[in-house]
N, C-alpha and C positions, 0 to 999 in steps of 0.2 A: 504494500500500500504506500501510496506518496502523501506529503503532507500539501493540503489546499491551500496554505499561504505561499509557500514556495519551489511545493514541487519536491521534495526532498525527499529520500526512498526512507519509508519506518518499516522498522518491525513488528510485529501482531502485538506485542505487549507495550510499546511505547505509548506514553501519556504525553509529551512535549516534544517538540520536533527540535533535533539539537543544533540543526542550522540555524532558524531563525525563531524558538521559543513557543512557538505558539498552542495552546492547546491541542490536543488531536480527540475530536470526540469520536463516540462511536458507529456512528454513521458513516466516517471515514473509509471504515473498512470495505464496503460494500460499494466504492465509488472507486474510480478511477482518474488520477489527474497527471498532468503534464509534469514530467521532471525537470523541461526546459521553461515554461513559462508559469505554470502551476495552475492554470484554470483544472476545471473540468471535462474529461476525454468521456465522448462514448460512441468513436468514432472510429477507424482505427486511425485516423487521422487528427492530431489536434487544429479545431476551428480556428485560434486562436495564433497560434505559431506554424503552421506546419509540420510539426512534427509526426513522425510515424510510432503509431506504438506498436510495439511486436506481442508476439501470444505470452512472455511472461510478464506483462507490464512494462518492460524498460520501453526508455525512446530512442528513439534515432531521428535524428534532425535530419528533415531530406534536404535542407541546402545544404549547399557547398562552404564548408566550415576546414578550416586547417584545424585540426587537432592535432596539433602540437603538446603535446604533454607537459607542464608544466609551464606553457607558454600560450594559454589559449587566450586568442583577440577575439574579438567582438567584431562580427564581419559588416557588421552596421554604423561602425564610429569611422566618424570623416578622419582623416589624418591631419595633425597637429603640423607637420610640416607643409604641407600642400596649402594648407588655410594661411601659415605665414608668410610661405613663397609670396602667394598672389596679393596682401595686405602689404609687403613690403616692395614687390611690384610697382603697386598702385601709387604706392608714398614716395617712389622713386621717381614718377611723374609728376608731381606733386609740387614736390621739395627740389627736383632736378638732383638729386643726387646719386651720382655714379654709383658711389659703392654698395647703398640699398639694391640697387639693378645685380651688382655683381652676388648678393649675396642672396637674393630671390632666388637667382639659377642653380645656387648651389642648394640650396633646401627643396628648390624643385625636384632636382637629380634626386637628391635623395629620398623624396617625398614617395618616387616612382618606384624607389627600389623598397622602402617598407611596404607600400599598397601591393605589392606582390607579393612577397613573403609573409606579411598578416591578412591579406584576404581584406581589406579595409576600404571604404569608400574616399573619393577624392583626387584620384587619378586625372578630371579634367581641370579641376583646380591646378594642382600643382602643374601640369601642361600649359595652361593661362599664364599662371606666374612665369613661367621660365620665358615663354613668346615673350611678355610684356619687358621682361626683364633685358632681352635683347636688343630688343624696339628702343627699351629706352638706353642702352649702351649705343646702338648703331646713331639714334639722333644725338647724344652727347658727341661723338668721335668727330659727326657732319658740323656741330654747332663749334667745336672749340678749331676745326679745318676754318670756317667760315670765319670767327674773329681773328686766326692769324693773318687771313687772307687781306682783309681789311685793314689791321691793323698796321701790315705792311704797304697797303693802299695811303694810308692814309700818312705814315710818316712818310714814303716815297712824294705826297703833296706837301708836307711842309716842308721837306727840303731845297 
């Protein structure tokens, strides 16, 4: 039996679920609920999450989850790098400052390589950020070409 606050596998004699506390009464017993989301299953499918329950109770989540063993992500959380890349991007244009542009691409790169390894959302973020990041490195190279250009223009006229 799971417990209906959080899904947490008990045993027939259990009174308190040791994950999160909560009473187990006994009505419990005679129901079935999700190990990954904790509603109520009577499906073989939970309405709820997707999950697949098999004929002993357990679940199995039918999305595509990396179980990594001691390293499990949440295949729903945007990445923290990706959301920076493109904030610092942006601020790059902004501000006009180079080195925000330089350090967007680098948290991009790397934004692309955890969203693969953790199964994590924000792979078009961080692709945004690094474009942007270029954008604004290629328009700074054109702008500070442009004021030598001139400014060579311009002392060649006061001479």
């Amino acid at each position: 039996m799971f417990c209906k606050n959080c899904g947490a596998e008990l045993t027939a004699d259990t009174k308190f679920c040791p994950k999160c506390g909560k009473g187990v009464t006994s009505n419990n017993a005679n129901k079935m609920y999700c190990s990954n989301c904790g509603k109520e299953v009577h499906d073989e499918y939970c309405s709820n999450c997707g999950t697949k329950i098999t004929e002993n109770g357990n679940c199995n989540n039918v999305h595509n989850i990396n179980l990594n063993i001691g390293r499990q992500h949440n295949p729903y959380k945007t990445n923290t790098y990706a959301i920076w890349s493109l904030i610092l991007a942006c601020t790059s244009f902004v501000f006009g400052w180079f080195l925000l542009a330089i350090v967007a691409i680098i948290l991009g790169n790397m934004a692309k390589t955890q969203i693969m390894e953790r199964n994590e959302q924000g792979y078009n973020l961080a692709s945004a950020g690094i474009v942007l990041g270029w954008i604004n490195i290629g328009l700074s190279i054109f702008a500070v070409v442009l004021l030598l250009i001139f400014s060579a223009g311009f002392l060649a006229w006061l001479v």
